[in-house]
PDB file of N, CA, C and O in Angstrom:
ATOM      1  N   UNK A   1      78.528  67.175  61.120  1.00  0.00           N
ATOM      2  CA  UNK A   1      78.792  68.001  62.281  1.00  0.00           C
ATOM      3  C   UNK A   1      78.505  67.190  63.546  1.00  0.00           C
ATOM      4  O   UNK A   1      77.486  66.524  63.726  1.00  0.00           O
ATOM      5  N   UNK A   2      79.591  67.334  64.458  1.00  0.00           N
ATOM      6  CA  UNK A   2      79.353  66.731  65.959  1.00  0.00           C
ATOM      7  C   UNK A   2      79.493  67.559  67.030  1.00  0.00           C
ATOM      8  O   UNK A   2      80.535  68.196  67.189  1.00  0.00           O
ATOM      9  N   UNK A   3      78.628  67.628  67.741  1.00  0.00           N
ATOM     10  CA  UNK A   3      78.576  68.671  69.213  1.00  0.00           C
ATOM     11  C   UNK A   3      79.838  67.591  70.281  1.00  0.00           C
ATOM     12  O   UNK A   3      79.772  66.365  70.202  1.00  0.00           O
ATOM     13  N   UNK A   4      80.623  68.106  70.966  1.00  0.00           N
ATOM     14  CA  UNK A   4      81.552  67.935  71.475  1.00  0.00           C
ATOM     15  C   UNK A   4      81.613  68.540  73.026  1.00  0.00           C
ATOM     16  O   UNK A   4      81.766  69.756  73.135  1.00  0.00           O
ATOM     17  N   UNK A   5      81.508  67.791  74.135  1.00  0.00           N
ATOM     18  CA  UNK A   5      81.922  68.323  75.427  1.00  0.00           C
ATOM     19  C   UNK A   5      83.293  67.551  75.664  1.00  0.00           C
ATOM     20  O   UNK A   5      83.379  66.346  75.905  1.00  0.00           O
ATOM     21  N   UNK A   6      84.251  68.362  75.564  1.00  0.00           N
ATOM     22  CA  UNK A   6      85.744  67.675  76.240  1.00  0.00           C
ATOM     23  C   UNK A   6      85.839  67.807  77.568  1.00  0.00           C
ATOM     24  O   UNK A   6      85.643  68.838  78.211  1.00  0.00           O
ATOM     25  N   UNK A   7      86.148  66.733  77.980  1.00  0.00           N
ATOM     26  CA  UNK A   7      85.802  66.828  80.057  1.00  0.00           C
ATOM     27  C   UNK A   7      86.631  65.739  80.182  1.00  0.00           C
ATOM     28  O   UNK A   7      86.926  65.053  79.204  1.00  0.00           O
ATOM     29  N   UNK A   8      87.082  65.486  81.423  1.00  0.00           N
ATOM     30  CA  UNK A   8      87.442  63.808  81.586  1.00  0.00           C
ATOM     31  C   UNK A   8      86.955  63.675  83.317  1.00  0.00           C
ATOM     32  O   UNK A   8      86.788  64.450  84.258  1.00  0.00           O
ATOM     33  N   UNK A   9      86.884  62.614  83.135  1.00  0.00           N
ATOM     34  CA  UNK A   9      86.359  61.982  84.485  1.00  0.00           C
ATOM     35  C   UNK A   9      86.743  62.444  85.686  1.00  0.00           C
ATOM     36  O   UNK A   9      87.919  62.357  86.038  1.00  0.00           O
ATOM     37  N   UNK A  10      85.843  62.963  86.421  1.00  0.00           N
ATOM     38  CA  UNK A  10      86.023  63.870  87.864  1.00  0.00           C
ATOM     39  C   UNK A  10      85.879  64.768  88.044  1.00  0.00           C
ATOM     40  O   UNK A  10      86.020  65.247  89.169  1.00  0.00           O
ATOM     41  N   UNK A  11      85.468  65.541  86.839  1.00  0.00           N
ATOM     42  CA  UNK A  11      85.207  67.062  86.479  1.00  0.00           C
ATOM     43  C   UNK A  11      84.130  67.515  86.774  1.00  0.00           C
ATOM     44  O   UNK A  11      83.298  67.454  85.869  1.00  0.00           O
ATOM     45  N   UNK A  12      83.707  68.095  87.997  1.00  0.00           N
ATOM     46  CA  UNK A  12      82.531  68.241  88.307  1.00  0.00           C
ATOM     47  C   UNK A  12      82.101  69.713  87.646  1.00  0.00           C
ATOM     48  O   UNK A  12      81.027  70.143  88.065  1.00  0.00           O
ATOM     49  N   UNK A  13      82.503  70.189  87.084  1.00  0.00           N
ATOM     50  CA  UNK A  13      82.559  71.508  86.227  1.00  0.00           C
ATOM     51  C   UNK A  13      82.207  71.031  84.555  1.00  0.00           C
ATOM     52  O   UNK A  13      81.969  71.942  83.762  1.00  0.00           O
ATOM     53  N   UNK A  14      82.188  69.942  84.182  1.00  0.00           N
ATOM     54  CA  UNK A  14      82.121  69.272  83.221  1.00  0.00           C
ATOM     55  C   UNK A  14      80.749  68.598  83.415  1.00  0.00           C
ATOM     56  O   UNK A  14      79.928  68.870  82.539  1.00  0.00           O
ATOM     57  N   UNK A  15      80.369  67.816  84.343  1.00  0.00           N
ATOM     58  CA  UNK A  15      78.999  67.311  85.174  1.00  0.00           C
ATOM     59  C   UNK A  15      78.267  68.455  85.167  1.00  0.00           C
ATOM     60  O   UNK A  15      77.072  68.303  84.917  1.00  0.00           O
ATOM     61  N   UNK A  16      78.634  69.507  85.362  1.00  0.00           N
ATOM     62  CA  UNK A  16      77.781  70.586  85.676  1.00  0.00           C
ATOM     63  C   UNK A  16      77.292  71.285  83.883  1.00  0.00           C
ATOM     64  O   UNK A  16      76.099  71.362  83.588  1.00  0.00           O
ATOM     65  N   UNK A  17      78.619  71.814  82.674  1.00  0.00           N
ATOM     66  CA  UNK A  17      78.198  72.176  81.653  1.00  0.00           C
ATOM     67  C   UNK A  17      77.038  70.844  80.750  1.00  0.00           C
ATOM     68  O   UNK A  17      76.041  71.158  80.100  1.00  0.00           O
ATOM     69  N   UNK A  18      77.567  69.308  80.977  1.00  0.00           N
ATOM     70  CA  UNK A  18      76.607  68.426  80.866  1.00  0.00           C
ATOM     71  C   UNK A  18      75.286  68.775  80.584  1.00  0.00           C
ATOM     72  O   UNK A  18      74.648  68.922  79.542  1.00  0.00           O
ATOM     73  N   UNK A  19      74.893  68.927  82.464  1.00  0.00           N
ATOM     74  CA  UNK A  19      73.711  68.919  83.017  1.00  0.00           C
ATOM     75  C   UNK A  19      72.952  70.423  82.173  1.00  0.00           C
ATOM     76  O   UNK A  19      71.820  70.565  81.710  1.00  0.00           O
ATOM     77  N   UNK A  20      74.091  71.351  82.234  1.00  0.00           N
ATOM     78  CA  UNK A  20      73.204  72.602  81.080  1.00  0.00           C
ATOM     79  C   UNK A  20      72.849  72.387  80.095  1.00  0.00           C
ATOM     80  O   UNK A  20      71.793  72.928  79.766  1.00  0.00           O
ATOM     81  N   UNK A  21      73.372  71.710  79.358  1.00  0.00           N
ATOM     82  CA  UNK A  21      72.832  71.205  77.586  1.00  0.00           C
ATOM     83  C   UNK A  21      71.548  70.617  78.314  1.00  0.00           C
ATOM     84  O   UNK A  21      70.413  71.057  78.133  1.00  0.00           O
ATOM     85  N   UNK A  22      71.846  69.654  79.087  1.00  0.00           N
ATOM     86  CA  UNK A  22      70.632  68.710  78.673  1.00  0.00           C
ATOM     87  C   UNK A  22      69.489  69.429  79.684  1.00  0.00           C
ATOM     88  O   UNK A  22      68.436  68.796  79.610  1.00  0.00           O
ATOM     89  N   UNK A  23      69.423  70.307  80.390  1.00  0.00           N
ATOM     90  CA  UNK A  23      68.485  71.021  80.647  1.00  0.00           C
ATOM     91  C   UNK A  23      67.845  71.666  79.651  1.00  0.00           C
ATOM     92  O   UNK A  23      66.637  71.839  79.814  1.00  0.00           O
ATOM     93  N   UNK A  24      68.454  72.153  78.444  1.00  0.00           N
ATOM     94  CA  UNK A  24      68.080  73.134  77.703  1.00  0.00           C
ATOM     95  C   UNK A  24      67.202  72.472  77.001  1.00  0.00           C
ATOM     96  O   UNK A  24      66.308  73.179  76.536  1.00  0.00           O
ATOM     97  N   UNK A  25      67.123  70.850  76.655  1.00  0.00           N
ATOM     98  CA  UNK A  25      66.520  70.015  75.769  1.00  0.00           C
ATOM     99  C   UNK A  25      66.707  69.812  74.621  1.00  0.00           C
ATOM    100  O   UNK A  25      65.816  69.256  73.979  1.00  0.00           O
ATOM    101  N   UNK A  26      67.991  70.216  73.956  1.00  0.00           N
ATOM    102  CA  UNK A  26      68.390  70.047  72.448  1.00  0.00           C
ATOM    103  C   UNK A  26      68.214  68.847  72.341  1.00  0.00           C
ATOM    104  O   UNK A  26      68.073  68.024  73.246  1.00  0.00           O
ATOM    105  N   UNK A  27      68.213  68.602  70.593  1.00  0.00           N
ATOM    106  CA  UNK A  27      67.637  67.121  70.441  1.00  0.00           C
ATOM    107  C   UNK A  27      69.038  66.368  70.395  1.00  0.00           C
ATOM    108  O   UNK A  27      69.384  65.308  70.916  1.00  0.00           O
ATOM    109  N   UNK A  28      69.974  67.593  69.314  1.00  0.00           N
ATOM    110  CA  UNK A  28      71.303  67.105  68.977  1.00  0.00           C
ATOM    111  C   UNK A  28      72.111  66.479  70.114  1.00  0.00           C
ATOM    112  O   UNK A  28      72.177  67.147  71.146  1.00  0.00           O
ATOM    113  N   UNK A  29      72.644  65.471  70.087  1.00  0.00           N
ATOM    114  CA  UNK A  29      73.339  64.448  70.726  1.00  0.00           C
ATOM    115  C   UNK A  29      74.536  65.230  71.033  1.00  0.00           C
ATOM    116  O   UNK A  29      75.009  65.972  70.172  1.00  0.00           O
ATOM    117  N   UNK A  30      75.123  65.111  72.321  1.00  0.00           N
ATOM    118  CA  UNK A  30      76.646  65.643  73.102  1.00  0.00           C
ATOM    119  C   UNK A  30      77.070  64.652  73.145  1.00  0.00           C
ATOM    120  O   UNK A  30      76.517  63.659  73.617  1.00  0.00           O
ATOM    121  N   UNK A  31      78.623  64.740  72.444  1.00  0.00           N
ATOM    122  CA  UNK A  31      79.547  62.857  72.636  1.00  0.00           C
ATOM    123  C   UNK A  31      80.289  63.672  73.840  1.00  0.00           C
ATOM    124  O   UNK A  31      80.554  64.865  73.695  1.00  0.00           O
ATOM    125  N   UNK A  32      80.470  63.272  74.516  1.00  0.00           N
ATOM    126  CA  UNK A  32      81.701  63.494  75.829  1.00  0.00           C
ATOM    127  C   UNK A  32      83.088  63.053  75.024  1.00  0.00           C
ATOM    128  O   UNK A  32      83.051  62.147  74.191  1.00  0.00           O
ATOM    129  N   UNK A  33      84.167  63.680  75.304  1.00  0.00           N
ATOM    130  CA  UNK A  33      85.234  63.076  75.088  1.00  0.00           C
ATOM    131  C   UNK A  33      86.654  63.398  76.142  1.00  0.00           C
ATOM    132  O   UNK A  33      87.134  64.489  76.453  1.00  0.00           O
ATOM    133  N   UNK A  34      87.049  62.135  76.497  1.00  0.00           N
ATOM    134  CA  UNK A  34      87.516  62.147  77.582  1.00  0.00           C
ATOM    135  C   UNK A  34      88.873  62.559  77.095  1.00  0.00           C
ATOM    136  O   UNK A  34      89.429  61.831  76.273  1.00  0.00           O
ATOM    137  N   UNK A  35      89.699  64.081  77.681  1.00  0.00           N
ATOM    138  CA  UNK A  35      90.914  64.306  77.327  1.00  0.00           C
ATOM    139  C   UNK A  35      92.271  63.772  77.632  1.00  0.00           C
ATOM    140  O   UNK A  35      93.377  63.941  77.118  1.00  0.00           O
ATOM    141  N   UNK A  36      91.737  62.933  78.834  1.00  0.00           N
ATOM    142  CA  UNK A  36      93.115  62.207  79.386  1.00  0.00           C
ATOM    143  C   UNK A  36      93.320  61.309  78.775  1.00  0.00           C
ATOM    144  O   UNK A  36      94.139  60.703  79.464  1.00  0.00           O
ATOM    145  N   UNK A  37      93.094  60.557  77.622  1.00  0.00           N
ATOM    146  CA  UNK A  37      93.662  59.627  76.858  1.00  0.00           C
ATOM    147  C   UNK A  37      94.030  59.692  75.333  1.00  0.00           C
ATOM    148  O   UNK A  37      94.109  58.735  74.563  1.00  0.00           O
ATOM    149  N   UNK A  38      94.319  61.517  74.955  1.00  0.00           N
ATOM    150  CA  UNK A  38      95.042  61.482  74.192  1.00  0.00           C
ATOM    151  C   UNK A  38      95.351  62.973  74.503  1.00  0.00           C
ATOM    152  O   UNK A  38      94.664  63.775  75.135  1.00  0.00           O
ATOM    153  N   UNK A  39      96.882  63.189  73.738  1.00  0.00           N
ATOM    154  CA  UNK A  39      98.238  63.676  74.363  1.00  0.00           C
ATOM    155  C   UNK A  39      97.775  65.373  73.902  1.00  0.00           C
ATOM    156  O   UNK A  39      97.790  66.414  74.559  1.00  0.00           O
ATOM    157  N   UNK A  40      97.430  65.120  72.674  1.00  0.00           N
ATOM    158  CA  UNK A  40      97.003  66.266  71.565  1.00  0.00           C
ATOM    159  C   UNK A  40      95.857  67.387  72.206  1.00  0.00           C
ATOM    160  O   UNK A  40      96.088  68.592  72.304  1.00  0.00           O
ATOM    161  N   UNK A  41      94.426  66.644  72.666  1.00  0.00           N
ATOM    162  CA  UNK A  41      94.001  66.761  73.561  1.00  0.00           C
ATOM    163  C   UNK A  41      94.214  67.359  75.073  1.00  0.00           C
ATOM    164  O   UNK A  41      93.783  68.497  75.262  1.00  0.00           O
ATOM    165  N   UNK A  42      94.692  66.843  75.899  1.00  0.00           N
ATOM    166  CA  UNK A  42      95.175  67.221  77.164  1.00  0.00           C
ATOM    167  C   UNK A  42      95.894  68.309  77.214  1.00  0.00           C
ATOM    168  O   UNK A  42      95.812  69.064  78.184  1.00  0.00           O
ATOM    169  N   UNK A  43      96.850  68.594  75.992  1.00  0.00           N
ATOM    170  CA  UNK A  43      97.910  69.685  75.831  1.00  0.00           C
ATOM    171  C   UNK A  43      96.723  70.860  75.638  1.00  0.00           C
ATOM    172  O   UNK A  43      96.782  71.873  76.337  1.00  0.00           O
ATOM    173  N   UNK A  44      95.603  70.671  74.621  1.00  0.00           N
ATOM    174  CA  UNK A  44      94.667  71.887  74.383  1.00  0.00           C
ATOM    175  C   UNK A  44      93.685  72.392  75.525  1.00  0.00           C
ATOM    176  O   UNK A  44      93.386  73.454  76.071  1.00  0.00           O
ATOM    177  N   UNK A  45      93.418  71.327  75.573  1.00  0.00           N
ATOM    178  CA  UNK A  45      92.257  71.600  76.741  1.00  0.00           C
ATOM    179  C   UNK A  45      92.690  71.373  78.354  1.00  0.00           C
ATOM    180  O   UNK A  45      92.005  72.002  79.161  1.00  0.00           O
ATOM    181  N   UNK A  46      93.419  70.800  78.718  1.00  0.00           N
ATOM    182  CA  UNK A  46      93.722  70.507  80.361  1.00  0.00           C
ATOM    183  C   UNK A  46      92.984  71.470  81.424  1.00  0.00           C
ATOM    184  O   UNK A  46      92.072  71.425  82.250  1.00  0.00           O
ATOM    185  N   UNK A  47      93.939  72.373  80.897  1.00  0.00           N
ATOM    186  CA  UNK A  47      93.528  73.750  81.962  1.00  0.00           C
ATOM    187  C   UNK A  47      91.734  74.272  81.293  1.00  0.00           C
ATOM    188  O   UNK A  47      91.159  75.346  81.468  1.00  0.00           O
ATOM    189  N   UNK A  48      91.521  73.720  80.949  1.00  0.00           N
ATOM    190  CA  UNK A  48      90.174  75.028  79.886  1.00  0.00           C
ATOM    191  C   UNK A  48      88.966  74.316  79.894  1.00  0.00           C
ATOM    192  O   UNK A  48      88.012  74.804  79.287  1.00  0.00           O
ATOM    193  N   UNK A  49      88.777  72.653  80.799  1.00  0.00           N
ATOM    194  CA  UNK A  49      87.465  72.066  80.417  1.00  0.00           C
ATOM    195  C   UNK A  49      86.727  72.925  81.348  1.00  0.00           C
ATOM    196  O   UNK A  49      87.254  73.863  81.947  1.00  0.00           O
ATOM    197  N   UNK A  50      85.547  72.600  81.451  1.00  0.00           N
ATOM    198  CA  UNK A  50      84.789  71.912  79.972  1.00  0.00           C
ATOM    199  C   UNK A  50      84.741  72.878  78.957  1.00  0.00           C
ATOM    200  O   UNK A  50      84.807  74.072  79.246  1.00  0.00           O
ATOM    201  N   UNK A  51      84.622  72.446  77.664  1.00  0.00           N
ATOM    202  CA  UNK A  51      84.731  72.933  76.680  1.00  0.00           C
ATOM    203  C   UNK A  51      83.532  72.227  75.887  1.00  0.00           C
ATOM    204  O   UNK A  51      83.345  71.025  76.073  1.00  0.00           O
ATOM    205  N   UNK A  52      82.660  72.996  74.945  1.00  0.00           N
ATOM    206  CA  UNK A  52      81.845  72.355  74.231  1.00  0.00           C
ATOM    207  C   UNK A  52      82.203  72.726  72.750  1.00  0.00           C
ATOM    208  O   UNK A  52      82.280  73.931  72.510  1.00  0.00           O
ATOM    209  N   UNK A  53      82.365  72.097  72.023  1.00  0.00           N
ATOM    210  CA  UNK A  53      82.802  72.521  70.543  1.00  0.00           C
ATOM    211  C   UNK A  53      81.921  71.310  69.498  1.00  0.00           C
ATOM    212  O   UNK A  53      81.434  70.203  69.725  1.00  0.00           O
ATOM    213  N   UNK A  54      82.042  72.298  68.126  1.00  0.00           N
ATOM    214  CA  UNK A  54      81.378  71.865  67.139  1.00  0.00           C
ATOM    215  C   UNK A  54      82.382  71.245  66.240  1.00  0.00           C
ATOM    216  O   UNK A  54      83.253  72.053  65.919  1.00  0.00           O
ATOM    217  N   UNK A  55      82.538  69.996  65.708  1.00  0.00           N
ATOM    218  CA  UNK A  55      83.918  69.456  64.655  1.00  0.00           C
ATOM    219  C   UNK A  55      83.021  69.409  63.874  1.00  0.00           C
ATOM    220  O   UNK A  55      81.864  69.409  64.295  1.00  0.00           O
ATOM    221  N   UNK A  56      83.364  69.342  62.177  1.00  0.00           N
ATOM    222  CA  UNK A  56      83.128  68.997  60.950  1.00  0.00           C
ATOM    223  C   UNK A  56      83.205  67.292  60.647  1.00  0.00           C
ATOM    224  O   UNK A  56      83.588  66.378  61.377  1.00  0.00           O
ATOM    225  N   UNK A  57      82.810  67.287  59.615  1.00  0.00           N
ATOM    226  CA  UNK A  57      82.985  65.674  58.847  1.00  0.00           C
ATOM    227  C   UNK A  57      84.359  65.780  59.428  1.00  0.00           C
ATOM    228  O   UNK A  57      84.576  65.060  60.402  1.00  0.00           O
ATOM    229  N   UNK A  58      85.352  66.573  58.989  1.00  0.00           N
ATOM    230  CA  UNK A  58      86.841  65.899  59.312  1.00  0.00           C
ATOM    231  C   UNK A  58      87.301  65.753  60.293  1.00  0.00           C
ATOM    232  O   UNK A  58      88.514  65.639  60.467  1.00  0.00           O
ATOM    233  N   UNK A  59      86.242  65.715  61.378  1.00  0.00           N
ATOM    234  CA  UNK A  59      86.851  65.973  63.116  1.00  0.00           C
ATOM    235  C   UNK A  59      87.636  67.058  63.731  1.00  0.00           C
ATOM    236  O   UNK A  59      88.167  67.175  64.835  1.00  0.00           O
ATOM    237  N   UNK A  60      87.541  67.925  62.543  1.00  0.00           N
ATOM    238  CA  UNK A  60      88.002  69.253  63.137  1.00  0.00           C
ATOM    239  C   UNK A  60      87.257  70.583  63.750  1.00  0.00           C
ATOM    240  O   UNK A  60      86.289  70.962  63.091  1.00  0.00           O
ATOM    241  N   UNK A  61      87.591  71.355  64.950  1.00  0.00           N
ATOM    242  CA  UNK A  61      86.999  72.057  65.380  1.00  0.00           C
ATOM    243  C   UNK A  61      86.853  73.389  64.941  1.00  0.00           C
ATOM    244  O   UNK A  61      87.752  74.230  64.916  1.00  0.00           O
ATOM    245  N   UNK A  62      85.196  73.608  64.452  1.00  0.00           N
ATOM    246  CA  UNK A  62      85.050  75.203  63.963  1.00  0.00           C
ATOM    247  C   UNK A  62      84.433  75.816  64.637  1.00  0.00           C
ATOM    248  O   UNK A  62      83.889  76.775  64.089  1.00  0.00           O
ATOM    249  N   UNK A  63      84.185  75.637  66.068  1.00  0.00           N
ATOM    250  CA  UNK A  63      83.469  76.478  66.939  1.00  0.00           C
ATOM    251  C   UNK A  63      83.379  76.295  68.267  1.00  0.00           C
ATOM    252  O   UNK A  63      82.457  75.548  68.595  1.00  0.00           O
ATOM    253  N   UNK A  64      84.049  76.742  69.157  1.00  0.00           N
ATOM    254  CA  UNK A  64      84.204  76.492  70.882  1.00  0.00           C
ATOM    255  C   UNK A  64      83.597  76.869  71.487  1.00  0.00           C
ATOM    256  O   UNK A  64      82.974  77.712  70.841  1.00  0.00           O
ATOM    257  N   UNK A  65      83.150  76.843  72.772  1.00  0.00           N
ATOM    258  CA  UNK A  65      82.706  77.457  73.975  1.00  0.00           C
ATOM    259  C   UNK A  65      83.352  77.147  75.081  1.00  0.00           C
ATOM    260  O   UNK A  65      83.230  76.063  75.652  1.00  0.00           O
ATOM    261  N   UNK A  66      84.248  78.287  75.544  1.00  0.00           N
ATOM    262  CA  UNK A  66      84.916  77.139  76.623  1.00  0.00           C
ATOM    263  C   UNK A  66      83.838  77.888  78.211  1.00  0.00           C
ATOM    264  O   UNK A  66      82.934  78.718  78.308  1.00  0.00           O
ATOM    265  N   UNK A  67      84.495  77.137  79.049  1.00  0.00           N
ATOM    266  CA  UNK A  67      83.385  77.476  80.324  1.00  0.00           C
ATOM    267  C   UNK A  67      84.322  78.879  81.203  1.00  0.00           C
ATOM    268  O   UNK A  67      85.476  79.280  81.052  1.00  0.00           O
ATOM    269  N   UNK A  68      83.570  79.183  81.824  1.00  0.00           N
ATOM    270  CA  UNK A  68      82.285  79.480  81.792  1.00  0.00           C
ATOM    271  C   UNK A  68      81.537  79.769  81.493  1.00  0.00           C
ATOM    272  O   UNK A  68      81.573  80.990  81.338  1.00  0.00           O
ATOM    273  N   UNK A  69      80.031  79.048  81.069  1.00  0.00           N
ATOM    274  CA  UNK A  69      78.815  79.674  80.582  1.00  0.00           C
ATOM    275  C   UNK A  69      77.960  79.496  81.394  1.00  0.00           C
ATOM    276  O   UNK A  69      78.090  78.677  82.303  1.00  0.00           O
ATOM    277  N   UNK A  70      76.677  80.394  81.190  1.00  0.00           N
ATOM    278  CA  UNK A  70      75.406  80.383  81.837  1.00  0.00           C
ATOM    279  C   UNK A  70      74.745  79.589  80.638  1.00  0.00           C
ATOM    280  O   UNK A  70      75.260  79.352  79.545  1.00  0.00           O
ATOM    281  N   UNK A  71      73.010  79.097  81.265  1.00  0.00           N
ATOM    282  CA  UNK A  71      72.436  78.792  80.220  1.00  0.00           C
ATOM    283  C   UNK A  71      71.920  79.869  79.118  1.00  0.00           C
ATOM    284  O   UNK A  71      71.651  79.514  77.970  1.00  0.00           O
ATOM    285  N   UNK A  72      71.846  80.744  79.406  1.00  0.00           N
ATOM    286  CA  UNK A  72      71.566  81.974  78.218  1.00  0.00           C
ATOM    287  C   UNK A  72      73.031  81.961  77.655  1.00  0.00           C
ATOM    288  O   UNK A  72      72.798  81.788  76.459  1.00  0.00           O
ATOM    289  N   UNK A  73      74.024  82.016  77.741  1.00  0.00           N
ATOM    290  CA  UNK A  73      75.371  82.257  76.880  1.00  0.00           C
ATOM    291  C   UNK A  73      75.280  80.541  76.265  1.00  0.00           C
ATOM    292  O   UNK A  73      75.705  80.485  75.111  1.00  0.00           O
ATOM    293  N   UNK A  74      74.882  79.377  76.738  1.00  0.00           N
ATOM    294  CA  UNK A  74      74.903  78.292  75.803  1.00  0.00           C
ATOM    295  C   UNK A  74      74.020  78.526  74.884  1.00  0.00           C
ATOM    296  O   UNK A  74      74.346  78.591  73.698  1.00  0.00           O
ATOM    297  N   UNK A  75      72.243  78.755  75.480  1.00  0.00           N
ATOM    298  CA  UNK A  75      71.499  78.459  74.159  1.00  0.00           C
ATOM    299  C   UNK A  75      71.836  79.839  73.244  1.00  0.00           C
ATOM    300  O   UNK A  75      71.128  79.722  72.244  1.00  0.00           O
ATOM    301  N   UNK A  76      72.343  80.662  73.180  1.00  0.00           N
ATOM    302  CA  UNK A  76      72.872  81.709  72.437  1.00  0.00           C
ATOM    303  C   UNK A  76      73.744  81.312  71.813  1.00  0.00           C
ATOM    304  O   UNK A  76      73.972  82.088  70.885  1.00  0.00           O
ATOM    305  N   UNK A  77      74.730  80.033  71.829  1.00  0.00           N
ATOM    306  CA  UNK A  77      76.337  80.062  71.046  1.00  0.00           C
ATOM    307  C   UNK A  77      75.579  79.086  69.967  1.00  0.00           C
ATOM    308  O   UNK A  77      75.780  79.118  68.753  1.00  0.00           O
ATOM    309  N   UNK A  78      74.273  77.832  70.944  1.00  0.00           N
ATOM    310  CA  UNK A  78      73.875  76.989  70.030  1.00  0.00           C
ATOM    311  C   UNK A  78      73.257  77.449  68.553  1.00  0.00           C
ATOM    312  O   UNK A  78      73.440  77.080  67.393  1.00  0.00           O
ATOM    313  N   UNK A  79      72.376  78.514  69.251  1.00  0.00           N
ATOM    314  CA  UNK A  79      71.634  78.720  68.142  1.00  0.00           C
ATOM    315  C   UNK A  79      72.300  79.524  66.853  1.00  0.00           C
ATOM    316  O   UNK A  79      71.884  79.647  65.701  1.00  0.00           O
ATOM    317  N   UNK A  80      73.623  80.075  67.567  1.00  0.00           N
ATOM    318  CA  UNK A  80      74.064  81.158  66.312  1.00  0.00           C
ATOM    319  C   UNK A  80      75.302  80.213  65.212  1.00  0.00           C
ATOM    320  O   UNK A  80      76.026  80.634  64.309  1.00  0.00           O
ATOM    321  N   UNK A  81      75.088  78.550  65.888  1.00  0.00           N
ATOM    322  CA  UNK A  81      75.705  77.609  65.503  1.00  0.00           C
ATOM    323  C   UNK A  81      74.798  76.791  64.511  1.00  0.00           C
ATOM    324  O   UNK A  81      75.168  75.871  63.782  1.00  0.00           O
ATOM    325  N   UNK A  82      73.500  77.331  64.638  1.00  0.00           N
ATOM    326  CA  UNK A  82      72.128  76.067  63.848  1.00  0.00           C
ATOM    327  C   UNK A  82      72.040  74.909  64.524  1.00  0.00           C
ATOM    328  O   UNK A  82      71.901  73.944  63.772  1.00  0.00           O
ATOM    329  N   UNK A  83      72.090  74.490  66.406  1.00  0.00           N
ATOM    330  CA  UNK A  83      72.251  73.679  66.501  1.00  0.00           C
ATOM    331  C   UNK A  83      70.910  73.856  67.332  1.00  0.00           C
ATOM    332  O   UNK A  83      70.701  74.946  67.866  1.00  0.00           O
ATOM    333  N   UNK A  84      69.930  72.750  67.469  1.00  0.00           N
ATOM    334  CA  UNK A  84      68.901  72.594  67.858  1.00  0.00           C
ATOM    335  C   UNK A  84      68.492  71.641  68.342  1.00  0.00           C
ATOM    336  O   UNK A  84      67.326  71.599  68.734  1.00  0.00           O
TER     337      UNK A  84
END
């Protein structure tokens, strides 16, 4: 399992869901992934970052959050995710 923020560079709405995870202090690692450099991507998310999602071993996504959230609606999606 990988925690996932899709954002791409300039997104200060993306800087901002960031800065909420890592306020919250989870241990689990956020990969950023930048949507403007693939097509598949950009088509899903463009309009909808930031987005934080959970992929499987197969890199597929079984669980979203798209924004807006507060920090009570994140540590609430984390935890009902087992993510800590």
């Amino acid at each position: 399992m990988t925690l996932v923020l899709f954002s791409t560079e300039g997104c200060h709405l993306c800087e901002q869901a960031w800065s909420l995870y890592q306020s919250l202090g989870y241990q689990t690692p956020l990969a950023t992934l930048d949507i403007a450099f693939d097509d598949t991507l950009f088509e899903r998310y463009g309009v909808t970052i930031p987005v934080i999602a959970i992929r499987n071993q197969a890199g597929e996504v079984s669980a979203e959050l798209g924004w807006p959230f507060d920090h009570i609606q994140l540590q609430a999606w984390l935890s009902q995710h087992g993510i800590n």
